[in-house]
N, C-alpha and C positions, 0 to 999 in steps of 0.2 A: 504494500500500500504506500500511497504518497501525498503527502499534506504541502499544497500550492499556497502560497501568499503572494498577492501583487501590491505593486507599490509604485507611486513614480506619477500617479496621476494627480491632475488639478485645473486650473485655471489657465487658459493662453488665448492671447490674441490670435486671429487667422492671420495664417501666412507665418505661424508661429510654431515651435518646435517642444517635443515631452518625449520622453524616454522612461517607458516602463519597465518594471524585470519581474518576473515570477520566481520565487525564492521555491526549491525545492526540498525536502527532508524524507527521506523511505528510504526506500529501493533507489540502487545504481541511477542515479541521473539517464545515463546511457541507454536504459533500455526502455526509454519513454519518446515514443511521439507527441511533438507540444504543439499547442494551437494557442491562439488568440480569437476571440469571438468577442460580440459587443453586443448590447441589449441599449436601445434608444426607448423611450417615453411610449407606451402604445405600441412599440413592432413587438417583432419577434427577435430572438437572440439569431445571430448573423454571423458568417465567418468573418474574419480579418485575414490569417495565416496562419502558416504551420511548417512546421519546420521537422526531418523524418530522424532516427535514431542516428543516423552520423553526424547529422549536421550538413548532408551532402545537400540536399535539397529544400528547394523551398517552393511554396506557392502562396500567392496572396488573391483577394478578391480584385475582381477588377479596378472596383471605388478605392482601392489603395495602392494599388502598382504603381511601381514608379517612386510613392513616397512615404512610404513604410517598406523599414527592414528587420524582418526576422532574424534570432542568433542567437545560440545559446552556446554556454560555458559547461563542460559538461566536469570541469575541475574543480568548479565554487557552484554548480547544480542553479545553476542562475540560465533564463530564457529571457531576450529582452523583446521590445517590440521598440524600435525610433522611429518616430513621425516625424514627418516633416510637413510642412505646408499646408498643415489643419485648415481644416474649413470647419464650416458653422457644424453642417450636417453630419463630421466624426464625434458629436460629441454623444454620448454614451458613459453606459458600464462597461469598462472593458475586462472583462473572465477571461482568466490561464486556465487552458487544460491540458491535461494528461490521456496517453493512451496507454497501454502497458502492452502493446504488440504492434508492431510493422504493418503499414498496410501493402497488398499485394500488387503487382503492378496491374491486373485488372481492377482493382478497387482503386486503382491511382486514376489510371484512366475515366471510370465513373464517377469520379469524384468524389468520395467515399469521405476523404478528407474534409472536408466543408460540412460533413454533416454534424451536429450536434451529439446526437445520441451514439457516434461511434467513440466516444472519448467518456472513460471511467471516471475521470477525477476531476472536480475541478476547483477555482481557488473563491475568497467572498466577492470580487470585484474590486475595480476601482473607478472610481468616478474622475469623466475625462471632458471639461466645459468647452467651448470653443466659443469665443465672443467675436460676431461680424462686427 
């Protein structure tokens, strides 16, 4: 099992920059798939990224390409997520999770990653404002 904390979030202007991390404690950092998802006012909770058990890969939603980077540390069990160029509309709860197995490259392919309910664990959030 693994206990997620994130941290790192708060108030910024658009066009302005936060850098979150999800603190990990369990099991081997290494053998976790980590995500980022965000829950806005009234939606549903939403991918952000995800980042696979090497660190080789990444994908992100398309509403963030380009200016969020995925990265984890798998020596201090630390997963960061850096913004960059916040708009209004990133602002959110942003949730770390955990998966505790690889996903397969047909499940890479379907997307499997962006779903919600494939990932075990996850952290309380953190709240991420963005002011136009």
């Amino acid at each position: 099992q693994v206990q997620l904390v994130e941290s790192g979030g708060g108030l910024v202007q658009a066009g302005g920059s936060l850098r979150l991390s999800c603190a990990a404690s369990g099991r081997a950092f290494s053998n976790y798939v980590m995500g980022w998802f965000r829950q806005a006012p009234g939606k549903e909770r939403e991918f952000v990224a995800r980042i696979n058990l090497s660190g080789e890969r990444t994908d992100y939603a398309d509403s963030v390409k380009g200016r969020f980077t995925i990265s984890k540390d798998n020596a201090k069990n630390v997963v960061y997520l850096q913004m960059n160029i916040l708009k209004s509309e990133d602002t959110a709860v942003y949730y770390c999770a955990a998966r505790d197995s690889g996903f397969t490259y047909s499940d890479s392919l379907r997307g499997d990653y962006a779903r919600a309910d494939k990932y075990n664990y996850w952290g309380q959030g953190t709240q991420v404002t963005v002011s136009s």
